[in-house]
VOPAGU-2260 file (C-alpha; in pm, 1 decimal, decimal comma):
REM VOPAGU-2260
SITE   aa  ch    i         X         Y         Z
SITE  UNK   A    0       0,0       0,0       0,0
SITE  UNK   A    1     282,2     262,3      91,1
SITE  UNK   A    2     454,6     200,6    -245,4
SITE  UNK   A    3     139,3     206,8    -431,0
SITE  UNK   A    4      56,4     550,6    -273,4
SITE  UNK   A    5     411,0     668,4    -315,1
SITE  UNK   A    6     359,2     567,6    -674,1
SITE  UNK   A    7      77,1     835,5    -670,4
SITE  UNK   A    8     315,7    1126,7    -552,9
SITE  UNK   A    9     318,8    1372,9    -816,6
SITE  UNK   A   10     697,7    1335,7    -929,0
SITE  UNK   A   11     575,0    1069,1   -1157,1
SITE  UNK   A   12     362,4    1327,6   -1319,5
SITE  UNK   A   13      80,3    1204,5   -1554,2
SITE  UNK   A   14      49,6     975,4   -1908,6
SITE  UNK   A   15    -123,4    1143,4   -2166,1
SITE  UNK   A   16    -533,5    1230,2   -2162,0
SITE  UNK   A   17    -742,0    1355,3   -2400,1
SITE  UNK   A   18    -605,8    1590,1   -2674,6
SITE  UNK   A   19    -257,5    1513,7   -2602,7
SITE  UNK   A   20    -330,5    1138,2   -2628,6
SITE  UNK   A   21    -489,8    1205,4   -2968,0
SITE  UNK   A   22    -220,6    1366,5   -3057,0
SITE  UNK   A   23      -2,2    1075,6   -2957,5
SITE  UNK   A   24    -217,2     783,4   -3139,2
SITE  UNK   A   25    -191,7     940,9   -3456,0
SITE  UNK   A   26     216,1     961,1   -3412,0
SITE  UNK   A   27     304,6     734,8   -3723,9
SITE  UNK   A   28     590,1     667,2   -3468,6
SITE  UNK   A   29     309,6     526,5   -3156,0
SITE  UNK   A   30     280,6     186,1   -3288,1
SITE  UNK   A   31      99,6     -72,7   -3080,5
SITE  UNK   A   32      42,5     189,2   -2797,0
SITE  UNK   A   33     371,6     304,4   -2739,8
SITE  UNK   A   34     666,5     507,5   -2922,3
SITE  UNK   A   35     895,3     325,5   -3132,4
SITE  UNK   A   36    1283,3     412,9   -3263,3
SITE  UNK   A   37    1354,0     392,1   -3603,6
SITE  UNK   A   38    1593,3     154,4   -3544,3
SITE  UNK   A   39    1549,6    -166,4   -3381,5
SITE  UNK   A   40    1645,8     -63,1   -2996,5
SITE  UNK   A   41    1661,4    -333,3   -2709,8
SITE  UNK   A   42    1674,9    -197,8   -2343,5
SITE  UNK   A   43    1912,6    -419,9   -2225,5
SITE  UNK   A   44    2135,1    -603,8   -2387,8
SITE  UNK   A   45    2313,0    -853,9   -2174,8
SITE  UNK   A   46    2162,2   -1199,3   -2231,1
SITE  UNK   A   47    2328,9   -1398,4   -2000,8
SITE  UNK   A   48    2105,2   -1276,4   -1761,4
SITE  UNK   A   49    1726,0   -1235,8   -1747,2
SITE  UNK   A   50    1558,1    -900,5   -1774,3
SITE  UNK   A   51    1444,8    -882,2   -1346,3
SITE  UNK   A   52    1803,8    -952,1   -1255,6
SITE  UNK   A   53    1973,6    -733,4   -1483,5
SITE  UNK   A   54    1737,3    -446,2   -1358,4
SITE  UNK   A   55    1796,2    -559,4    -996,4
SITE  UNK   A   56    2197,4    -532,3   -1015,6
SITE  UNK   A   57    2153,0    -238,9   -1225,2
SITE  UNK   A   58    1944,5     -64,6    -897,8
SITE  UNK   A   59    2111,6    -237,5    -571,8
SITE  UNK   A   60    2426,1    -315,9    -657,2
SITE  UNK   A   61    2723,9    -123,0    -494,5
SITE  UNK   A   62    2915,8     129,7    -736,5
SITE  UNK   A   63    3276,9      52,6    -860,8
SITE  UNK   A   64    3543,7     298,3    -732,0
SITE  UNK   A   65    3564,5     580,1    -890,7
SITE  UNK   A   66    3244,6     646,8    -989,6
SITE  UNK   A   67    3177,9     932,7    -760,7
SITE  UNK   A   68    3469,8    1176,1    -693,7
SITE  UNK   A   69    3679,2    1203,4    -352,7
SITE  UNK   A   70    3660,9    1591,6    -375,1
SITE  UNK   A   71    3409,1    1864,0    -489,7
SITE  UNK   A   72    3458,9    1918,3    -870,6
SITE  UNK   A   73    3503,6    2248,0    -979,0
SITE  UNK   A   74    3261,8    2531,1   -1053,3
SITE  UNK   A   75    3195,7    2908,7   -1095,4
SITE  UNK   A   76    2871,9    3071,7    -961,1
SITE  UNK   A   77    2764,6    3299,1   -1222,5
SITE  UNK   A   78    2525,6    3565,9   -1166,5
SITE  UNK   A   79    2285,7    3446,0   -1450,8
SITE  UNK   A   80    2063,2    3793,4   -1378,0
SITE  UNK   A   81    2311,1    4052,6   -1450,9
SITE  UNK   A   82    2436,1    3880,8   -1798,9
SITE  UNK   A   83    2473,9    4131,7   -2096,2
SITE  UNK   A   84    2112,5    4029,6   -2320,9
SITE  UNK   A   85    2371,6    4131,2   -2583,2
SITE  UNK   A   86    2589,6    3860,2   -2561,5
SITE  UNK   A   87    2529,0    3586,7   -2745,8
SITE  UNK   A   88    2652,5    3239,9   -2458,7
SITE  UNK   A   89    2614,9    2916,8   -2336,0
SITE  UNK   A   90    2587,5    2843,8   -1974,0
SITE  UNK   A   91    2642,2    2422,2   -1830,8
SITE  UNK   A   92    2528,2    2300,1   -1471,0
SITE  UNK   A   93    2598,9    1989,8   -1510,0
SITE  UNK   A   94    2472,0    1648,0   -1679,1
SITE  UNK   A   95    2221,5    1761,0   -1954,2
SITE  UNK   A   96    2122,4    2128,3   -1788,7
SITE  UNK   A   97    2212,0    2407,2   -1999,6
SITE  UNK   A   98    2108,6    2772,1   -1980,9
SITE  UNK   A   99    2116,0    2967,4   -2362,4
SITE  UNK   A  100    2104,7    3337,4   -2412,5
SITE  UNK   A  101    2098,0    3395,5   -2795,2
SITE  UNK   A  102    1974,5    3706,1   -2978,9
SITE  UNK   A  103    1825,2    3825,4   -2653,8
SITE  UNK   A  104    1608,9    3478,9   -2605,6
SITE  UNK   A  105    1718,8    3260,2   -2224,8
SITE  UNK   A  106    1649,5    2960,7   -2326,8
SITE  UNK   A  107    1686,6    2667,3   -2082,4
SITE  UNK   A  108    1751,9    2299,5   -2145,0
SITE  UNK   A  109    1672,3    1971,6   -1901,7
SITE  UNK   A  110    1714,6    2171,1   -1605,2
SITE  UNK   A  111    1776,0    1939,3   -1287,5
SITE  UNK   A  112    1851,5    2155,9    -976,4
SITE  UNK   A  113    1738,0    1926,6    -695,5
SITE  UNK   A  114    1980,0    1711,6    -513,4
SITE  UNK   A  115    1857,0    1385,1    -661,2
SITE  UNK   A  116    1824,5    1261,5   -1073,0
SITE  UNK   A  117    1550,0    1032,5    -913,4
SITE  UNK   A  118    1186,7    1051,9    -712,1
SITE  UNK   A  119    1320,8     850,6    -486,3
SITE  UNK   A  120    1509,6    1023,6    -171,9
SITE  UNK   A  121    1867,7    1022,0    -153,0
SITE  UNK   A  122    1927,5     841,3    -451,2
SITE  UNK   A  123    2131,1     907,9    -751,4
SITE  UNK   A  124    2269,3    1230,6    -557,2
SITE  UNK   A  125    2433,7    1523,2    -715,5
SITE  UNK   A  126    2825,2    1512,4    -677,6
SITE  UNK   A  127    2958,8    1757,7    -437,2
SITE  UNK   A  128    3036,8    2106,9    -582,8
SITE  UNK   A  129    2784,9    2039,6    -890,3
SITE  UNK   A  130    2463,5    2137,9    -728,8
SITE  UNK   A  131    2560,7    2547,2    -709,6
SITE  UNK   A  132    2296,7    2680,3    -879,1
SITE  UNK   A  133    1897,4    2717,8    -773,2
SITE  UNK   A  134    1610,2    2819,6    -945,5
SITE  UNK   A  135    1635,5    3135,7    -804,8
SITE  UNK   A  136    1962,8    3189,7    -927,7
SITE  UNK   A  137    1789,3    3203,5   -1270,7
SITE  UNK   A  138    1662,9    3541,3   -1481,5
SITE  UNK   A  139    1308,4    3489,8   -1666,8
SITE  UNK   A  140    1326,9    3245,4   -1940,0
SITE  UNK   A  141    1153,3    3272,9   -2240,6
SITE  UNK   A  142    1164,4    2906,3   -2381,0
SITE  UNK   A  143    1217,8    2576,3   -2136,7
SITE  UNK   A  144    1319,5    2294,1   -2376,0
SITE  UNK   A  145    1267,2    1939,4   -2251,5
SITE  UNK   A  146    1402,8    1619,9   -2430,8
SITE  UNK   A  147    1227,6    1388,8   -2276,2
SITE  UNK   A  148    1060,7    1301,9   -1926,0
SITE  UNK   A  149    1385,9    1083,6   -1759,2
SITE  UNK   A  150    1441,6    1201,7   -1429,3
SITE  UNK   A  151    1760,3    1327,4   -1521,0
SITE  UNK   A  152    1655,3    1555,9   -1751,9
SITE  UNK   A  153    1273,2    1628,3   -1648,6
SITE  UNK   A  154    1314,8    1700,6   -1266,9
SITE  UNK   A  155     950,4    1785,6   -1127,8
SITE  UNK   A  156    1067,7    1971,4    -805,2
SITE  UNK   A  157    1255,3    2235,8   -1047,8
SITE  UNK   A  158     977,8    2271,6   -1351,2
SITE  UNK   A  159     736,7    2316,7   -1043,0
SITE  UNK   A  160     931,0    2604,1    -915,6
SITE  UNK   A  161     983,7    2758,0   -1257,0
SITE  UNK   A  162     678,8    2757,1   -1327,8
SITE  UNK   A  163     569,9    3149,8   -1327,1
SITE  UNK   A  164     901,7    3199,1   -1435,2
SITE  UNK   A  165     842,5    3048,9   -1794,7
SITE  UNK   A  166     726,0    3204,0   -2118,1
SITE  UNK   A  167     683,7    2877,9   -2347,1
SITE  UNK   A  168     766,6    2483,0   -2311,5
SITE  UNK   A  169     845,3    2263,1   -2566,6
SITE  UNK   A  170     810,9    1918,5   -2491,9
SITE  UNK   A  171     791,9    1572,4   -2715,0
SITE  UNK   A  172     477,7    1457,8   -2752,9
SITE  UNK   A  173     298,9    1311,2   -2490,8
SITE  UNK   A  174     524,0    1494,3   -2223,3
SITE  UNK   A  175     274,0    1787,0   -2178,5
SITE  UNK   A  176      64,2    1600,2   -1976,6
SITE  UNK   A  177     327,9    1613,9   -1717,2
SITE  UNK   A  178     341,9    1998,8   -1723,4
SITE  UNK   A  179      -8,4    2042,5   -1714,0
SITE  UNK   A  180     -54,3    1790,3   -1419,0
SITE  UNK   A  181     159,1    2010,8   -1242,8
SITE  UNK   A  182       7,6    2284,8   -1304,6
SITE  UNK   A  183     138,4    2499,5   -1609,9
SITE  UNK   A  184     -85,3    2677,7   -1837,9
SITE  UNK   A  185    -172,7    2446,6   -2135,5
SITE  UNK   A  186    -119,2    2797,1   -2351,0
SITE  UNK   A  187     204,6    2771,8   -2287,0
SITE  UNK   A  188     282,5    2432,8   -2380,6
SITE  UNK   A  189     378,1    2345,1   -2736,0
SITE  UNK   A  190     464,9    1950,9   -2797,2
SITE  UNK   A  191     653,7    1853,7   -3132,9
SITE  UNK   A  192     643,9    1540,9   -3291,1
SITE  UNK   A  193     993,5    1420,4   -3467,0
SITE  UNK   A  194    1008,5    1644,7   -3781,6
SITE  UNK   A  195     802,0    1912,0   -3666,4
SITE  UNK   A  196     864,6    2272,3   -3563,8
SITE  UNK   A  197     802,2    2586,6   -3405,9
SITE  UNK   A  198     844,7    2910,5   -3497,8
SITE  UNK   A  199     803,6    3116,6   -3176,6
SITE  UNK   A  200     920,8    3477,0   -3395,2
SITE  UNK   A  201    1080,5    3539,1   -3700,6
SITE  UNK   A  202    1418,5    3497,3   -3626,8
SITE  UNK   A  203    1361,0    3168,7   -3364,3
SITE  UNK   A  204    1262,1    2839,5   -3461,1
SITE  UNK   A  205    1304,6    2517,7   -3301,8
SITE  UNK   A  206    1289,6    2174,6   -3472,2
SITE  UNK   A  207    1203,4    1807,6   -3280,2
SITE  UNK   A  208    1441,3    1571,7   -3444,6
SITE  UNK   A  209    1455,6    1193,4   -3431,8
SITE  UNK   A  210    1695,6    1043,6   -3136,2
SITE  UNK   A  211    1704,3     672,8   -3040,5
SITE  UNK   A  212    1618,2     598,0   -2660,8
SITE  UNK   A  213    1291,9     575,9   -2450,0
SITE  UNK   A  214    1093,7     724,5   -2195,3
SITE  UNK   A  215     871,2     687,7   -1871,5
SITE  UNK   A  216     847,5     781,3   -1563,1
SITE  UNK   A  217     726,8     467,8   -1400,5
SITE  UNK   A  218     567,1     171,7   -1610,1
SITE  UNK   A  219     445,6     132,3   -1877,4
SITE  UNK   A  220     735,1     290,8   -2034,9
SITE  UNK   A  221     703,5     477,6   -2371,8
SITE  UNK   A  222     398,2     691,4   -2334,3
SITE  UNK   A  223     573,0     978,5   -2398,3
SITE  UNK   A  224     836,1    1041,5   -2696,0
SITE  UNK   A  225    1194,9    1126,5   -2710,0
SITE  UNK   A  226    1331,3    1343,4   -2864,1
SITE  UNK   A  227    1673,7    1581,3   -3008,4
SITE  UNK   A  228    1603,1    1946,3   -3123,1
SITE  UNK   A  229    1780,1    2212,8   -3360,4
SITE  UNK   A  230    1758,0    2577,5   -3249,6
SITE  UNK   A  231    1796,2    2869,8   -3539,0
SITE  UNK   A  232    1810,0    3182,1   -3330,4
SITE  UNK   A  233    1921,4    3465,0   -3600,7
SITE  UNK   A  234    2178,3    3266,4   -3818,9
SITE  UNK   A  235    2309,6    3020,0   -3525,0
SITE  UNK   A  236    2212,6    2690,3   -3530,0
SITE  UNK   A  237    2296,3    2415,5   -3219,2
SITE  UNK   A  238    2176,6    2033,9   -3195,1
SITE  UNK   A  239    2058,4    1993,1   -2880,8
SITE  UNK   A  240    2118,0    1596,0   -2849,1
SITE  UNK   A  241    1950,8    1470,5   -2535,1
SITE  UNK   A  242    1977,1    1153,6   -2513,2
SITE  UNK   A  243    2027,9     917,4   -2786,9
SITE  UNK   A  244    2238,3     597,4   -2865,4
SITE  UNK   A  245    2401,4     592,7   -3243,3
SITE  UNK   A  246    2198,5     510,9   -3514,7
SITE  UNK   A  247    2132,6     585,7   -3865,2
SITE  UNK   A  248    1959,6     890,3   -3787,8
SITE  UNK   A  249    2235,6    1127,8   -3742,0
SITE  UNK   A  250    2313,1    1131,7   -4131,2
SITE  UNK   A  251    1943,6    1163,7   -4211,3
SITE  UNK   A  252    1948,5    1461,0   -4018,2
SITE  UNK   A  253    2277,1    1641,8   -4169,4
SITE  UNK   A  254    2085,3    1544,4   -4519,8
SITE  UNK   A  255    1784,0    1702,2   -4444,9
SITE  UNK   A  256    1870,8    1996,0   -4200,5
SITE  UNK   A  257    2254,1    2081,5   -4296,6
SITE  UNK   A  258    2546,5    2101,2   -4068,8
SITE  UNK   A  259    2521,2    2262,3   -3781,0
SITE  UNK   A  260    2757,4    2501,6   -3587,8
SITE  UNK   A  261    2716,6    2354,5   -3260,5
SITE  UNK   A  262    2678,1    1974,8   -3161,5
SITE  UNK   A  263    2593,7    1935,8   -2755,0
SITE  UNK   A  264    2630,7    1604,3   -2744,6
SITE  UNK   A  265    2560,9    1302,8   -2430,8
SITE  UNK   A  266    2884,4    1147,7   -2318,3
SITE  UNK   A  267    2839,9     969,2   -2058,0
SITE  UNK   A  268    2637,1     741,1   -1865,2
SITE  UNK   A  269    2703,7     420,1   -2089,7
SITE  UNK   A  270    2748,8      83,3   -2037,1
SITE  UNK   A  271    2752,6    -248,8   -2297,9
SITE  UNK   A  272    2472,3    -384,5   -2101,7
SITE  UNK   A  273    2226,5    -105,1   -2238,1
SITE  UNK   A  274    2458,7      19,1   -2522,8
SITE  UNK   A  275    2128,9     129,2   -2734,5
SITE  UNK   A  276    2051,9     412,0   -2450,8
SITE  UNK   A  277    2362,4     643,5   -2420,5
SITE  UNK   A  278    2644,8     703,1   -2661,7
SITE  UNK   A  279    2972,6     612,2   -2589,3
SITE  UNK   A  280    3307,4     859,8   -2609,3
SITE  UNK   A  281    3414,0     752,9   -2999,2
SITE  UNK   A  282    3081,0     790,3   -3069,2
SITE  UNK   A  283    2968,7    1114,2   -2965,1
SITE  UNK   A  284    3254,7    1237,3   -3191,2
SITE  UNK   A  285    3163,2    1049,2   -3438,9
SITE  UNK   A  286    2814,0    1181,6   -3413,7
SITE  UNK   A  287    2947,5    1532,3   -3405,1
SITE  UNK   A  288    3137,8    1427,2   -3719,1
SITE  UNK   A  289    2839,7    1303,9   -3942,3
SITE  UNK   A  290    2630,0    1624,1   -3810,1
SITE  UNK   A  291    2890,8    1822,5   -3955,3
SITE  UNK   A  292    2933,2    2013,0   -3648,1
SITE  UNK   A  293    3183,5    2290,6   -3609,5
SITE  UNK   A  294    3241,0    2262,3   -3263,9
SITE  UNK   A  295    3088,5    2003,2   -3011,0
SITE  UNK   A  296    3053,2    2036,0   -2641,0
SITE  UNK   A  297    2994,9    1658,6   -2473,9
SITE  UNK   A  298    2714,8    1649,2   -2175,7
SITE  UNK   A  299    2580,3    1434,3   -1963,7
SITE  UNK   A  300    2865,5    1353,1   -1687,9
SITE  UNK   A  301    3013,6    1515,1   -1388,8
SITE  UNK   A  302    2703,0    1509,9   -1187,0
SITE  UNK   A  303    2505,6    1184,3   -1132,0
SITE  UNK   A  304    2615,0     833,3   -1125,0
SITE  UNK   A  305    2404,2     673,5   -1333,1
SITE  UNK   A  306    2642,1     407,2   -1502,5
SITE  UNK   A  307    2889,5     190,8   -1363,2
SITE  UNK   A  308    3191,1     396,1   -1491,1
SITE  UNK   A  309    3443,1     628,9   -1323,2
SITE  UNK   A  310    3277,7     989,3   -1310,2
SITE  UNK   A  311    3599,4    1137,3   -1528,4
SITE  UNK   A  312    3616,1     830,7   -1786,4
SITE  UNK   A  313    3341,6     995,0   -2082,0
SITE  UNK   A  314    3546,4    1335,2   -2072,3
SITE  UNK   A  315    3911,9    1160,9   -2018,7
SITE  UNK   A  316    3831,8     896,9   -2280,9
SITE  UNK   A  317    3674,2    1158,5   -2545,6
SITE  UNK   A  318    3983,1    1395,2   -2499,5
SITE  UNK   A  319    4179,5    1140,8   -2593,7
SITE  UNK   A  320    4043,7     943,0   -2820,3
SITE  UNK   A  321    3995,2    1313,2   -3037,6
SITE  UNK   A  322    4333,8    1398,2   -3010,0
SITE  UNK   A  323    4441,0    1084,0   -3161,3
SITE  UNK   A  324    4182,1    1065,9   -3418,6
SITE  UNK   A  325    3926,3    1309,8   -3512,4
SITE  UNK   A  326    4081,9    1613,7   -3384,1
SITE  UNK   A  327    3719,0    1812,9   -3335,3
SITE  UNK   A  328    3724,1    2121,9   -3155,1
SITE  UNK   A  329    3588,0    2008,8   -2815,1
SITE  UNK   A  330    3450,1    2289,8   -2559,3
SITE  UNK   A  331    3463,0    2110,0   -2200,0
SITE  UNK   A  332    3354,4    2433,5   -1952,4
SITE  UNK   A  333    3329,8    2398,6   -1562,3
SITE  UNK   A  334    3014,0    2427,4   -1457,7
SITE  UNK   A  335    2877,2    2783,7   -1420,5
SITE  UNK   A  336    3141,3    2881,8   -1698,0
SITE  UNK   A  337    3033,4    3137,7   -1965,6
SITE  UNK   A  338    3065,9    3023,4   -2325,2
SITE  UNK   A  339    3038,5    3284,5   -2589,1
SITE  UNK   A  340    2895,0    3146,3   -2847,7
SITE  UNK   A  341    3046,2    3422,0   -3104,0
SITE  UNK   A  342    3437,0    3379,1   -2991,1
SITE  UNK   A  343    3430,3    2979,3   -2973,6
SITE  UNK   A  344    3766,9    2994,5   -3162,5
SITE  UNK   A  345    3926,9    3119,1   -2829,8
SITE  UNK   A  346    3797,3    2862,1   -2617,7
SITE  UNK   A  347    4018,4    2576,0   -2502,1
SITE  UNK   A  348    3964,3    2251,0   -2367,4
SITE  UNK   A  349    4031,9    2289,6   -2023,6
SITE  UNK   A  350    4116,1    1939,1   -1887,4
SITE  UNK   A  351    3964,0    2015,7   -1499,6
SITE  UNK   A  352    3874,8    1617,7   -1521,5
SITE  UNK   A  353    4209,1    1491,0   -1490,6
């Protein structure tokens, strides 16, 4: 009875009613009631071991050393408020949360500023030093852009307090329901299939592109879609990845959408025993390569322990594994570190992961 009623809390938000779940059935990617990738995609992949087992070790058992660092990692409280709305720059907090100020628009990405990637208590807990920022350390933000409902990326304690604080949403389908459950403005809420965009003004338009992964907040899984997005703000164009394993896609998107100038990228959080969630370091470049990207910036590490690798191996391994072999011009910033986005050619990789 207490987990059922746990179950109930609202952190695990709402599946899709009415004219969202319209909008979902006539997906031509909802097949058989839930999402599907393009590509063939199996959860797990180990099978040695049955599915209950896999997710059991995966949850309970104890993480290798390494995986969480000895010391605080390091950071720089920015004062977000008093930025120059001229100034075109790109602020990370960590994992997948990303604040963008572009022709005057704050735009912010998969914001997680709670303690915990998880609606369970004092579990999958922010490393020390990452967890600087608040939502009240935040200006007004015109657009909050949401991949897709994970925990790490859809955290309902933050989007509750943002919520008067928030011009638009864009969400995948399905993932809506979740906003509106907690109490957002349905006017304010636009959800994109893959292949579908937005124009919010004349020089700002946002594009849902096809990524390979899943979603759910508690079974059934796959309610809701996934998803990657390009942002045009006046002439700039980024790929926002999310989260997405390699596939086919990638090229599909270069061919229909043209290279971009910015590829933000997951590294991080792999493992071969679900190697069709997360990319893995010599893939994320190679992703960046086939998007055409100009210069990529890898997310999704340094903040929650979510895979069974040390917490520096995506960064160390990608560093090195470019140096040898792609030689892409990588942007690693500390967290709370101002990019700007029109002097990326002076930006180094700064190697604070070693």
């Amino acid at each position: 009875i207490l987990i059922y009623l746990f179950m109930k809390t609202p952190a695990f938000g709402a599946l899709p009613s009415g004219k969202s779940l319209e909008k979902v059935k006539n997906s031509k990617n909802y097949i058989d009631g839930e999402f599907r990738n393009k590509e063939k995609t199996e959860l797990l992949t180990d099978t040695k071991k049955t599915p209950i087992k896999r997710l059991l070790e995966f949850a309970f058992e104890k993480d290798p050393e390494g995986t969480v660092p000895k010391i605080a990692l390091p950071s720089v409280k920015t004062d977000l408020k008093t930025l120059d709305p001229n100034e075109d720059l790109i602020v990370w907090f960590g994992h997948s949360s990303l604040f963008i100020q572009i022709a005057g628009k704050k735009i912010l990405v998969d914001p997680v500023f709670s303690k915990y990637a998880s609606p369970v208590p004092f579990s999958n807990k922010a490393f020390e030093g990452t967890n600087i920022y608040t939502v009240d350390d935040l200006p007004e933000i015109d657009i909050l852009l949401i991949t897709h409902d994970h925990y790490d990326h859809l955290d309902y304690d933050t989007v509750k307090k943002l919520k008067d604080m928030v011009g638009k949403v864009i969400v995948p389908l399905g993932v809506g329901e979740h906003f509106e459950y907690w109490g957002y403005s349905p006017e304010k809420i636009i959800e994109l299939s893959w292949d579908e965009e937005n124009h919010l003004e004349e020089n700002v338009k946002i594009i849902s592109v096809p990524s390979r992964h899943a979603s759910g907040r508690l079974f059934p899984l796959n309610k809701t879609l996934w998803t990657s997005y390009i942002l045009y703000v006046d002439g700039k164009k980024i790929f926002l990845g999310g989260d997405s394993s390699y596939g086919k896609h990638f090229k599909k998107i270069r061919e229909k959408y043209g290279e971009v100038d910015i590829a933000i990228l997951e590294n991080g959080q792999y493992n071969k025993n679900w190697k069709y969630s997360h990319l893995f370091p010599e893939e994320t470049l190679k992703v960046s390569m086939e998007l055409g990207a100009k210069y990529l910036i890898p997310v999704h590490n340094s903040k929650f322990t979510l895979a069974p690798h040390a917490w520096y191996e995506p960064l160390r391994e990608l560093v090195k594994i470019n140096d040898k072999k792609y030689k892409i011009p990588v942007i690693t910033p500390i967290i709370g570190e101002v990019i700007d986005l029109d002097n990326l050619n002076k930006v180094k990789t700064k190697h604070w992961f070693e």
